[in-house]
C-alpha positions as CSV (number, residue, x, y, z in Angstrom):
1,X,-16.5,5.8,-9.1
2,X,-12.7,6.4,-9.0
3,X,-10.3,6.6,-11.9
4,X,-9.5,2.9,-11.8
5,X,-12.4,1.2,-9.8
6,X,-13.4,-2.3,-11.6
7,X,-17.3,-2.9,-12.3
8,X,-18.1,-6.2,-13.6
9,X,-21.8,-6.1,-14.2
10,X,-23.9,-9.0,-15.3
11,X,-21.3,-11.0,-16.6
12,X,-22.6,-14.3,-18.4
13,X,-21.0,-16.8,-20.9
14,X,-21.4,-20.3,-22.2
15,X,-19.5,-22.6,-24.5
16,X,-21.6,-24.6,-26.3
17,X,-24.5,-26.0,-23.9
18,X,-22.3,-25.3,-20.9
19,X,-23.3,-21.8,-19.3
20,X,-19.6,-21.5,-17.5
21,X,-20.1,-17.8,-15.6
22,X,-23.8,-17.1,-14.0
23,X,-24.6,-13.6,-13.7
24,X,-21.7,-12.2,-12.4
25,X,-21.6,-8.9,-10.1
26,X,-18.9,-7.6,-8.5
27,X,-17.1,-4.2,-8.0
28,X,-13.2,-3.9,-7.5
29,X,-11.4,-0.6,-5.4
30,X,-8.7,1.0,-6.9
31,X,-5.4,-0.7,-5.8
32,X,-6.9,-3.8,-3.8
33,X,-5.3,-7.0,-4.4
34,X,-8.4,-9.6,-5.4
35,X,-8.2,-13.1,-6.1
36,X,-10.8,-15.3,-7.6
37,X,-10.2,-18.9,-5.8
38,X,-12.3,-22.1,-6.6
39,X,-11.2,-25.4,-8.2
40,X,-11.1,-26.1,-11.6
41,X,-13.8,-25.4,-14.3
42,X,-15.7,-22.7,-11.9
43,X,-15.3,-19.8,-14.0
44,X,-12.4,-18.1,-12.4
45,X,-10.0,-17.9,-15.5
46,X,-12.7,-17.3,-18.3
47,X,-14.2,-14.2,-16.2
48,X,-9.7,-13.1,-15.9
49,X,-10.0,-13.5,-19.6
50,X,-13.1,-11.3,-20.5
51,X,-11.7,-8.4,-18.3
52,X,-8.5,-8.7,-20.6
53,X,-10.1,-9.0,-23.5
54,X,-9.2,-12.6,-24.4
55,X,-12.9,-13.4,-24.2
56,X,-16.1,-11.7,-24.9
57,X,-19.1,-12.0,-22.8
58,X,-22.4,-13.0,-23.7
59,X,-23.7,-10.7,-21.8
60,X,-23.1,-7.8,-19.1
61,X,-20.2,-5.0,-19.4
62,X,-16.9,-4.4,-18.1
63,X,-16.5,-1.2,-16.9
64,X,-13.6,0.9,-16.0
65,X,-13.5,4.3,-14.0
66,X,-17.1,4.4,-14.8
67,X,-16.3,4.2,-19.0
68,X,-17.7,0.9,-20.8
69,X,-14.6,-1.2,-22.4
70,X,-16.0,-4.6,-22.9
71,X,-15.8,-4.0,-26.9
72,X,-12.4,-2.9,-26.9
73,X,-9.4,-5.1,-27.8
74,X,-7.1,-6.6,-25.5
75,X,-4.2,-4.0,-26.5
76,X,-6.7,-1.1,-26.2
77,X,-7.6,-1.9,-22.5
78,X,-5.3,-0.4,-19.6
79,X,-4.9,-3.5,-18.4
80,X,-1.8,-6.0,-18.5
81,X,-1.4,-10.0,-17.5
82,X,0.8,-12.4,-16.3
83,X,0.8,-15.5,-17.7
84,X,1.0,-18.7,-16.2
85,X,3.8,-19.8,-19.0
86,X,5.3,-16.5,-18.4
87,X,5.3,-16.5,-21.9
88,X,9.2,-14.3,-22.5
89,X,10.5,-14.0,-25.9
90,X,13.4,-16.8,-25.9
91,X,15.2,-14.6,-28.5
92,X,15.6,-11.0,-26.3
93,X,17.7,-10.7,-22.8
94,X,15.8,-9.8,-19.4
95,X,16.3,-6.0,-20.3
96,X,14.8,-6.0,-23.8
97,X,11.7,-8.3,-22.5
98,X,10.5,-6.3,-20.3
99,X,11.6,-3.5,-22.3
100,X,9.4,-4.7,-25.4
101,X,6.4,-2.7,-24.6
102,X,7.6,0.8,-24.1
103,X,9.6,0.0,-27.3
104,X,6.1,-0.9,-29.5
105,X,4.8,2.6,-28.1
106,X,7.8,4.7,-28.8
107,X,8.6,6.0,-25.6
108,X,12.0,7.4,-25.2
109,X,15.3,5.7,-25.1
110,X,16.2,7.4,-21.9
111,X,13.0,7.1,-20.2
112,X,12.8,2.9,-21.4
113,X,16.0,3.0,-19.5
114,X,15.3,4.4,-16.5
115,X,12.0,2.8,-16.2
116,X,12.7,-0.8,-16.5
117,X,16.0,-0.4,-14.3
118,X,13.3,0.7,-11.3
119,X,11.1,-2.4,-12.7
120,X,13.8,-4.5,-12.4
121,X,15.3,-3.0,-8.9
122,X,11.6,-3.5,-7.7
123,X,11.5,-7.5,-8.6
124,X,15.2,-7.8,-7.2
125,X,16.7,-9.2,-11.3
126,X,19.1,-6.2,-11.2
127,X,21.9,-8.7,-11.9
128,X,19.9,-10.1,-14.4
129,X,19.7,-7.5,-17.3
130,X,21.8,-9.5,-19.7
131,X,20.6,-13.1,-19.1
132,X,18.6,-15.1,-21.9
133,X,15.2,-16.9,-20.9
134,X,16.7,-20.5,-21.4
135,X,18.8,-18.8,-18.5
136,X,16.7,-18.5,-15.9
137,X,14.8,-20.3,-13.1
138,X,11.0,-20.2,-12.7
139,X,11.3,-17.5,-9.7
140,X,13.4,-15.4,-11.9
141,X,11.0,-15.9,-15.0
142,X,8.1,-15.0,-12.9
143,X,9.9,-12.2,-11.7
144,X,10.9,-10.6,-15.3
145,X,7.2,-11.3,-16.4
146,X,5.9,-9.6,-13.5
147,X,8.6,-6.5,-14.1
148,X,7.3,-6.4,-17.9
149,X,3.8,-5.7,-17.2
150,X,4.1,-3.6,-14.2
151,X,6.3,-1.2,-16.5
152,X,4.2,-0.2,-18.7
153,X,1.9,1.2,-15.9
154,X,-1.2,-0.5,-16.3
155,X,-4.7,0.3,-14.0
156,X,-5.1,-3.5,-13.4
157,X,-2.7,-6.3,-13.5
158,X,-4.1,-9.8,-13.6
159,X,-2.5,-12.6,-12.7
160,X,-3.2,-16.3,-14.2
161,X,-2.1,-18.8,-11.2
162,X,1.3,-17.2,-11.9
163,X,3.0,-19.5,-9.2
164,X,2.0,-22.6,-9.8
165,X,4.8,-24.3,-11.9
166,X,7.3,-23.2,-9.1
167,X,8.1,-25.6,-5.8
168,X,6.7,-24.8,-2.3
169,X,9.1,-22.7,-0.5
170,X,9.5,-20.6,-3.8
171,X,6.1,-20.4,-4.0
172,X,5.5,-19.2,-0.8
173,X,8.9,-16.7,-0.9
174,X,7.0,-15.4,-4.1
175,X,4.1,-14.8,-2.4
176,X,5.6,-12.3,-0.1
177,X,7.4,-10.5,-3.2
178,X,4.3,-10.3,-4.9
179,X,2.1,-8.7,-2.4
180,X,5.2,-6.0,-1.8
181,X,5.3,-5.4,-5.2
182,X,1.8,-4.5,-5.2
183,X,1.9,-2.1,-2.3
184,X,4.8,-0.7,-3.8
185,X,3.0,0.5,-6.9
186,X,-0.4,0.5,-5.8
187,X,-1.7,-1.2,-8.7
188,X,-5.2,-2.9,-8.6
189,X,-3.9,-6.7,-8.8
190,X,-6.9,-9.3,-9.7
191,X,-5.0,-12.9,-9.3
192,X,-6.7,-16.7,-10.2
193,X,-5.6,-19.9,-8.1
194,X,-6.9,-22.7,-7.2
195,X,-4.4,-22.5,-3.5
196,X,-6.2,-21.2,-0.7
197,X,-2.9,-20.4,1.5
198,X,-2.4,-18.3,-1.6
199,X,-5.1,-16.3,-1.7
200,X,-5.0,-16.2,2.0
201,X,-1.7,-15.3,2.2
202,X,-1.6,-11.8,-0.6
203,X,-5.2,-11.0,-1.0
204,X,-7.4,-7.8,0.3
205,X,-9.9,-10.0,-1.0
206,X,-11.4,-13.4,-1.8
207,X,-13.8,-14.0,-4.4
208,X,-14.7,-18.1,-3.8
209,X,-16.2,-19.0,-6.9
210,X,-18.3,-22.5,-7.6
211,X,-19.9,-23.7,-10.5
212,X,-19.6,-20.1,-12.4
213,X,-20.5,-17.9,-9.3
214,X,-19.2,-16.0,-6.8
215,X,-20.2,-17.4,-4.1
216,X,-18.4,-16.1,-0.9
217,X,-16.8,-12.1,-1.1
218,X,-14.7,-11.2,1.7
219,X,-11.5,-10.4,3.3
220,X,-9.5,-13.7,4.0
221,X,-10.2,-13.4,7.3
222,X,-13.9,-13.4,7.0
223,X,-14.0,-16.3,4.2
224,X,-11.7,-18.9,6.3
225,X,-13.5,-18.3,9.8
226,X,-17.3,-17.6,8.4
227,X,-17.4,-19.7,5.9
228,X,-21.2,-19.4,4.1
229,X,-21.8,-23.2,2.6
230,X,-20.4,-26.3,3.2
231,X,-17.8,-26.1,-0.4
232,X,-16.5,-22.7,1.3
233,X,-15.8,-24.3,4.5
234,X,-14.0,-27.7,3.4
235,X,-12.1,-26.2,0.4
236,X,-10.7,-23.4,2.3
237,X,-9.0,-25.1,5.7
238,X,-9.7,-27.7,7.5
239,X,-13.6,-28.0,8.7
240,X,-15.5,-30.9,10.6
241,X,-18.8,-30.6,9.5
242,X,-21.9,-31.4,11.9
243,X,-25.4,-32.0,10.5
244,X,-27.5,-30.4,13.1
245,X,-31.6,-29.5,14.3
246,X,-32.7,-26.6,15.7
247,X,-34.1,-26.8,19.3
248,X,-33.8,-23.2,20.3
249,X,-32.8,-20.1,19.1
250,X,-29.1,-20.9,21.5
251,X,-29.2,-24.3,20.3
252,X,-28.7,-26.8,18.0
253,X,-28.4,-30.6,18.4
254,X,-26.3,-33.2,16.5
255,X,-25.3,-36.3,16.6
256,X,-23.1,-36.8,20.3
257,X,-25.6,-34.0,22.0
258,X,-26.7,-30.5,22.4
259,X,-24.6,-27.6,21.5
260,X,-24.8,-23.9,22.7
261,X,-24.4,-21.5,19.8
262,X,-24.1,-17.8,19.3
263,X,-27.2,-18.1,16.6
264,X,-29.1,-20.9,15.3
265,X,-30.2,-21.2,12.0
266,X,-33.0,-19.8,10.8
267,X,-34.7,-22.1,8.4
268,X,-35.3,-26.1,9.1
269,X,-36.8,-28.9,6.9
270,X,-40.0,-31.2,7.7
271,X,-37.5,-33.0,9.7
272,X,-36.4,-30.1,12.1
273,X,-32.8,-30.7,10.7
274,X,-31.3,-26.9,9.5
275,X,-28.3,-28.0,8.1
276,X,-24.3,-27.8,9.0
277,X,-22.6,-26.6,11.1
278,X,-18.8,-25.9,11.1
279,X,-15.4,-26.1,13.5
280,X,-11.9,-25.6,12.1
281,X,-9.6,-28.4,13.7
282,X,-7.9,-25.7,15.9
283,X,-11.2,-24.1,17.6
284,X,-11.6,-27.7,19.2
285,X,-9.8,-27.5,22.3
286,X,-8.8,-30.4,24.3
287,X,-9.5,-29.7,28.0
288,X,-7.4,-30.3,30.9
289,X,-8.2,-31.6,33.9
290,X,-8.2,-28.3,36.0
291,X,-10.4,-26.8,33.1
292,X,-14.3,-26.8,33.6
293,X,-16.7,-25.2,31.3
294,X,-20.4,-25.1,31.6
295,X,-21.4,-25.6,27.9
296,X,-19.9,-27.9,24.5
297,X,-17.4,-30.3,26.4
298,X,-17.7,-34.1,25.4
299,X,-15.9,-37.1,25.8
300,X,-13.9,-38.3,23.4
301,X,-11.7,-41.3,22.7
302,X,-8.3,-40.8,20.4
303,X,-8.0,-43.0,17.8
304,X,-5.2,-42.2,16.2
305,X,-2.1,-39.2,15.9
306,X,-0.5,-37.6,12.9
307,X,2.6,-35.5,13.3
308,X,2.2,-32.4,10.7
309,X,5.6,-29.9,12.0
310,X,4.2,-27.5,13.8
311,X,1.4,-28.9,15.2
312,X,-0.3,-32.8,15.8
313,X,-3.4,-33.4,14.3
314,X,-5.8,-36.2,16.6
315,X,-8.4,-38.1,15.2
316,X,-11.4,-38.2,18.3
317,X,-13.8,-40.3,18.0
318,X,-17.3,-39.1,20.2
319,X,-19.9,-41.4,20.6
320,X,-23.5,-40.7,19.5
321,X,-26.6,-40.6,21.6
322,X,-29.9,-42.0,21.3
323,X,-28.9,-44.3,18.8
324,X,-26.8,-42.3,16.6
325,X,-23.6,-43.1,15.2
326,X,-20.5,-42.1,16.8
327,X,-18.4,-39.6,14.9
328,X,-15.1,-38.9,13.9
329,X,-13.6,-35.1,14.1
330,X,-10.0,-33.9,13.3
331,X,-8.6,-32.0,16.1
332,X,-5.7,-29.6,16.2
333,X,-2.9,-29.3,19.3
334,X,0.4,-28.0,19.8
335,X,3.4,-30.2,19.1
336,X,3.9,-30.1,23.2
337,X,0.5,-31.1,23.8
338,X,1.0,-35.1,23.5
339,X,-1.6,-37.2,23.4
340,X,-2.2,-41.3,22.6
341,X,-4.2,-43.5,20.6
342,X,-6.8,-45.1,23.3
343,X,-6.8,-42.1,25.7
344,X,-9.7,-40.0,26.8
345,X,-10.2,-36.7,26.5
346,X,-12.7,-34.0,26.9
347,X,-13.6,-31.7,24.0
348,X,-14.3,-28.1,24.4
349,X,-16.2,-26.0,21.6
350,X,-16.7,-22.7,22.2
351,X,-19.9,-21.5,20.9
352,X,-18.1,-18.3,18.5
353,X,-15.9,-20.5,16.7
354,X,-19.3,-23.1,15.4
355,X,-20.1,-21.1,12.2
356,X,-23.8,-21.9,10.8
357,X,-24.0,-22.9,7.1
358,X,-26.2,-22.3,4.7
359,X,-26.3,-25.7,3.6
């Protein structure tokens, strides 16, 4: 184990009858950026708070560079946050707030200078030095919070959804900022949100946590196109979902026919049915009529258009067979690809992009 590699090992805790974190395992690299993503009340913030400190664990151990710290105190841990509130003392300047913690340990004037002057060059506040709190704008409060606890050089930062209270385009302009920052100082960075184009967007890696458990672990890559379960593939993206049987080991049928897959699953029910499987709106393609596959192309019927920017999204409606019910997937095309309510279409999926579930 490296100096600063993060073990989290057995992690459990309740409140009251509520068991909020299951048996948590997971092991962090030195200087990866790692956000814990799921909705509210899965867990992600208490486990943030017992690696602080802020909470203590029922059971399990935090351990650091291979040395047990789950009984220290907050203040005795090498490890800083960002708060969602950003939580800057309204009474000091930019300077002296992010100053404030070299000053409680005594460091040297002349070193507390040159120090936050880099911290503050890194976050672009330069101009900022003398400004009061009540001065500022979200992005520049998030941006003096984030320059306090990076300068006193802690092994982990962790970040509480530390963009949420700003608008959109900041939000996404932060983003950016924040994953340079990290690479910049090469600090482990452990982040909670609820926004999967955030933790799509800054993250080494994805922790998808449901019901207080991790469970999906990958890059952001792997989470959004191999989704494991059915919550992994609808909360992250967009994702028709197919209820499917086996018939072969190639193939899986569902409701408007057979479909050719890479693998089938490999369990089934009394019923023969094994599940879901899963498309993202974009790996439907809509055919034209030069192009002729052998395998996965249906018809389809539009039933309606939504602009969204940079791209339409259809609704196509495909009709069942043997007596099933016709159903309704969201479809994906470019904003030059035009197509009508009432018009038919062949759908093409190819085999790689239908992810199995587990559910």
């Amino acid at each position: 184990m490296k100096k600063f590699d993060l073990k989290i090992s057995g992690i459990k805790k309740s409140f009251g009858t509520k068991q909020v974190l299951k048996q948590i395992d997971v092991f962090i690299e030195d200087g990866q950026f790692v956000t814990l993503l799921g909705p509210s009340g899965c867990g992600k913030t208490t486990l943030l708070r017992i690696i602080a400190g802020f909470e203590k664990a029922d059971e399990g151990e935090v351990i650091l560079g291979g040395e047990v710290i789950s009984n220290r105190s907050p203040n005795k841990r090498p490890i800083n946050t960002v708060f969602q509130s950003y939580a800057l003392f309204p009474h000091l300047n930019v300077f002296n707030n992010i100053a404030f913690g070299l000053k409680s340990k005594k460091v040297a004037k002349d070193e507390i200078e040159r120090r936050v002057n880099e911290m503050m060059e890194l976050v672009n506040i330069t101009d900022l030095a003398k400004e009061m709190p009540a001065t500022l704008s979200g992005g520049q409060k998030q941006r003096v919070a984030l320059a306090r606890a990076l300068v006193n050089e802690p092994d982990i930062l962790l970040l509480d959804e530390p963009l949420s209270a700003l608008d959109a385009n900041l939000r996404k302009k932060l983003q950016t900022e924040l994953r340079e920052v990290q690479r910049k100082t090469d600090t482990t960075f452990i982040m909670v949100t609820h926004d999967q184009d955030e933790a799509i967007a800054v993250s080494d890696r994805v922790l998808v946590m449901y019901n207080g458990e991790i469970i999906q672990d990958g890059s952001p890559e792997d989470v959004y196109e191999h989704p494991v379960n059915r919550f992994v593939a609808t909360f992250i993206g967009e994702a028709n979902i197919l209820e499917c049987e086996k018939i072969s080991d190639s193939t899986v049928r569902v409701s408007f026919g057979d479909l050719a897959v890479e693998k089938a699953p490999e369990w089934k029910d009394s019923d023969g049915k094994c599940g879901g499987i899963a498309i993202r709106m974009e790996d439907i393609h809509v055919c034209t009529p030069d192009e002729h596959f052998e395998d996965n192309v249906f018809d389809a019927k539009i039933l309606e258009r939504i602009f969204r920017g940079d791209y339409w999204e259809l609704i196509a409606e495909l009709l069942g067979v043997n007596g099933r019910e016709p159903l309704k997937l969201r479809v994906m095309t470019d904003p030059d690809e035009i197509y009508n309510a009432g018009d038919q279409v062949k759908l093409y999926m190819e085999p790689q992009y239908l992810q199995v579930l587990a559910d």
